[in-house]
C-alpha positions in Angstrom: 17.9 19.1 -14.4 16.8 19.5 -18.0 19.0 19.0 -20.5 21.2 16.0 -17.9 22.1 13.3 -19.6 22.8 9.7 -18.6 26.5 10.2 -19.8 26.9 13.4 -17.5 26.5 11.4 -14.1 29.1 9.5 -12.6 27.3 6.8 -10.6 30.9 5.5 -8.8 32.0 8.7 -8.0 28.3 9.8 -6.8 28.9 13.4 -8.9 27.5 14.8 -12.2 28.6 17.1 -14.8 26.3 19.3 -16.8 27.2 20.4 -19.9 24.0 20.8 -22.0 20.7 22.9 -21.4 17.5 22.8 -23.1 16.2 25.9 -24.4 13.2 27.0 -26.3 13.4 28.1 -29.4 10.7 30.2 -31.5 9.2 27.8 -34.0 11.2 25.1 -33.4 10.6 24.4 -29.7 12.7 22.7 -27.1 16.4 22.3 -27.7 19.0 20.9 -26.2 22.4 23.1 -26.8 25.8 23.7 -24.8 25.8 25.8 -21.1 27.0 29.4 -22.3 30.0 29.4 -20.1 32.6 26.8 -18.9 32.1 27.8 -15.7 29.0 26.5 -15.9 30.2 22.9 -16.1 31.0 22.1 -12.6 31.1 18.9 -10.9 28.7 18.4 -8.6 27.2 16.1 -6.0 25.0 13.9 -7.1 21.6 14.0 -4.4 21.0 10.4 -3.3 17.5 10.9 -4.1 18.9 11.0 -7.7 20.4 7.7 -7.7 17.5 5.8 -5.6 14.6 7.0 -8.6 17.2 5.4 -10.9 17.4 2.0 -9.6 15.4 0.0 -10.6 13.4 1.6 -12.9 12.6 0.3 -16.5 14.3 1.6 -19.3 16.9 3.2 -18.1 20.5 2.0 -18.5 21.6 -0.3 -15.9 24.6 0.6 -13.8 25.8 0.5 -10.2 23.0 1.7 -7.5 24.1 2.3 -3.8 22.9 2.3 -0.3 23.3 4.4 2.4 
């Protein structure tokens, strides 16, 4: 999950979309830079448990939570 980004998940749609990965680089240390393949950046299901950390919690950008 490092290198996800707010604007990767799709709260509606319950899915996310990586695109980015964070890597370490020697003398600079951590990065965050594109997946090496488009395959890579599949849409996935977003866990529940995902969304349920999210709600609620301060500082982080308000949007739609859900139930099950």
């Amino acid at each position: 999950m490092l290198g996800l980004r707010w604007q990767d998940v799709d709260f509606e749609n319950r899915q996310f979309m990586p695109v980015k990965q964070v890597q370490r680089e020697k003398g600079v240390g951590l990065v965050l830079k594109d997946l090496k393949t488009e395959s890579s950046q599949a849409v996935l299901p977003l866990p529940e448990f995902f969304a349920r950390a999210r709600c609620g919690s301060p500082g982080i950008p308000a949007g739609p939570c859900w139930r099950s």
